[in-house]
Every structure is written in structure tokens, then in C-alpha cells.
C-alpha positions in Angstrom: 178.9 106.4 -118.4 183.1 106.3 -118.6 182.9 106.4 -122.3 180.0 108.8 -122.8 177.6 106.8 -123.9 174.5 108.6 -123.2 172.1 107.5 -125.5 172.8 103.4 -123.8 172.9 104.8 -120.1 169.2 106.3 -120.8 167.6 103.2 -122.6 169.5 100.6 -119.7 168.5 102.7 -116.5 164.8 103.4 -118.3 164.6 99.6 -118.1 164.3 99.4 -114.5 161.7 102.2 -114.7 164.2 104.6 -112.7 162.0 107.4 -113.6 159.4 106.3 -111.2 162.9 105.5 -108.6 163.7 108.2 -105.9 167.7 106.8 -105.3 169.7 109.8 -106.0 172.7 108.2 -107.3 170.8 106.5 -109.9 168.7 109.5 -111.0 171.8 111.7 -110.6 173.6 109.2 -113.0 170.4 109.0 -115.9 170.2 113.2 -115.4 174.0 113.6 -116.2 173.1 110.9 -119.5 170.0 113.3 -120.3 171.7 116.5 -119.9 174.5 115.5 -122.7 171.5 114.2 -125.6 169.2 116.9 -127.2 165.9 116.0 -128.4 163.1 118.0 -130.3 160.9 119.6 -128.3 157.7 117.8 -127.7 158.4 114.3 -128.5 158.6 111.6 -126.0 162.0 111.2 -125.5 161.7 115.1 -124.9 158.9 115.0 -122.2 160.8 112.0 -120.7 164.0 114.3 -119.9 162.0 117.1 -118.6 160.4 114.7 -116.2 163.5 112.8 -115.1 165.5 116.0 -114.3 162.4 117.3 -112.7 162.4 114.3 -110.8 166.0 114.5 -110.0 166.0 118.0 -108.5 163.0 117.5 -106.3 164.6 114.4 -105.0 168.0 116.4 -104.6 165.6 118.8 -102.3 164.4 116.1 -99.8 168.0 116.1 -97.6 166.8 112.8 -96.7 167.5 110.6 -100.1 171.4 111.8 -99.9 172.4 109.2 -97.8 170.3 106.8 -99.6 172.4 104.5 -101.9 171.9 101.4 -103.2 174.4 100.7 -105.6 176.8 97.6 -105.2 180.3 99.0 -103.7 182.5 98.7 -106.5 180.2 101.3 -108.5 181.5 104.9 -107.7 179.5 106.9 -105.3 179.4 110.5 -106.5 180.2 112.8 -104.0 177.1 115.9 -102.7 179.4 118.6 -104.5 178.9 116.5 -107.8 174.9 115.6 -107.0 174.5 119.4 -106.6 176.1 120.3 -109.4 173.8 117.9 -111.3 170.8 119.3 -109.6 171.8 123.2 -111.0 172.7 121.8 -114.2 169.0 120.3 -114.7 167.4 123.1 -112.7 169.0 125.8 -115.3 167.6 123.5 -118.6 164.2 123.5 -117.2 164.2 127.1 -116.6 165.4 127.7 -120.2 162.2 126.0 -121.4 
């Protein structure tokens, strides 16, 4: 994520099948990655960003899942202010579709 490297934090976090995963910090991290690549409407890789940031912002919704993090310590814990802003990013593309 440090050196922008979208296109590689997709295809490693899709590994894990994060998009079925409700832990914000990990959806908020493979939102940021699909927000900076642009795909052709329609294909898969397409449908498969409109359903992670879909996912992402309903998840930002439930207050609950904020406090839920399960990433090792010495990964970066991104603060609400940054998770929100990540939630109005992906709300805005979807409402451009």
C-alpha cells in the first residue's frame, strides 16, 4: 500500500476472500486499492469493485465493526477520520454509476 501498488493489494487481500470479510481495516485498506485502479464497466474485475466498496460502506454504517481489528500491531491502524473518508470516497463512485 506504501508504494501504491494497487493492482497487488487487490489480488493479495482477494486471496483471503476479504470480500466476503466484514473487518473494517481490511476492507477499508482493499477500498482505498480499488478506488485508485479503473476498470471497464461490466467486467468482472468491474462488478468486483462495486461490490467491495458496497460492502465497505455498509460495514462503515454498522458503528459496531469500528472497533473491530484484527491486524497484527505493527500494521498501522487507520484512524475513523481516515475510515470515513474512505467510506465517502466509495459512496460518491457508486453514486456516479
Amino acid at each position: 500500500m506504501a508504494h501504491k501498488k494497487y493492482s497487488d493489494v487487490i489480488e493479495t487481500i482477494e486471496k483471503t476472500d476479504a470480500m466476503s470479510k466484514d473487518e473494517l481495516q481490511i476492507l477499508a485498506r482493499l477500498t482505498w486499492a480499488y478506488l485508485h485502479q479503473n476498470f471497464i464497466r461490466d467486467e468482472m474485475q468491474w462488478v468486483c469493485k462495486v461490490i467491495v466498496l458496497a460492502n465497505y460502506c455498509d460495514c462503515y454504517n454498522q458503528e459496531l465493526l469500528r472497533v473491530n481489528q484484527v491486524l497484527p500491531s505493527y500494521i498501522e491502524t487507520w484512524p475513523e477520520s481516515r475510515l470515513g473518508d474512505i467510506a465517502t470516497q466509495a459512496e460518491q463512485w457508486l453514486k456516479d454509476l
